[in-house]
N, C-alpha and C positions, 0 to 999 in steps of 0.2 A: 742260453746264449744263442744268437739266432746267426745265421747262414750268412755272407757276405756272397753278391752278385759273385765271384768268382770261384766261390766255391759250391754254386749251384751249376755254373758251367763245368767243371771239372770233375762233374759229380755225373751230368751228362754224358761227356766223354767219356767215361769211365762204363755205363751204364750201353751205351750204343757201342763199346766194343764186349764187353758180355752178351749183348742179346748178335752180337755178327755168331757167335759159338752156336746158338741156337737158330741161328736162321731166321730173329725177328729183327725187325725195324724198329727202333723208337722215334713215337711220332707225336710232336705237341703242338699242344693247342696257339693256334697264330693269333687270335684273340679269344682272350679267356672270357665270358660270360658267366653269369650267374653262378651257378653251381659249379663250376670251371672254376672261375674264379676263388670260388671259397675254400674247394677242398678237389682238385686231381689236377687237372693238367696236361696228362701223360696218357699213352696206349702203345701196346707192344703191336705190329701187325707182320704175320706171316710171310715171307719174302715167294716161297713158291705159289701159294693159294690166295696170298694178297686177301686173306680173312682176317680178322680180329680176333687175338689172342687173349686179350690180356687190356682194360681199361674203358671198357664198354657197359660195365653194370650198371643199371638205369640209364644211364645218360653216356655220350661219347665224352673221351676222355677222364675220365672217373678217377683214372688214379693218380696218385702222389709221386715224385720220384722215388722215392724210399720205397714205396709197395713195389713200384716198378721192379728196384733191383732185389727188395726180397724175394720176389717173386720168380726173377731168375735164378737167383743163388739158392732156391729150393730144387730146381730143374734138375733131371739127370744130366752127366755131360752125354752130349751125343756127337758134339761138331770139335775137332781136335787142332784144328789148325793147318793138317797140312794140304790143303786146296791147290 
């Protein structure tokens, strides 16, 4: 059963308020291309060092939403909320 547009957004928001815990960005591709296209999308980037974390393997944006947040959800916590 596949994903309805709103529950790809939802999945987002969801996903950019986990990587704020971590102190990444999630950032996606404005127009997808080739490899883009077929399989990622997505990149996490470092909000102090504005490096790339996370969705850069061979190509920019590489990852899926789903690695995305697996990826966070394997993360230690380090950022707790009270800012």
């Amino acid at each position: 059963m596949g994903q309805g547009k709103h529950a790809v957004v939802s999945q987002e928001r969801r996903v950019k308020r986990l990587g704020y815990r971590y102190g990444v960005l999630l950032m996606k591709c404005a127009k997808p291309f080739g490899k883009v296209a077929e399989h990622g999308g997505y990149m996490l980037r470092d909000e102090e060092t504005r490096k790339i974390v996370f969705g850069n393997t061979g190509y920019e944006f590489s990852a899926t939403l789903d690695e995305v947040e697996a990826f966070l959800e394997a993360q230690p916590k380090h950022r707790t909320g009270e800012d």
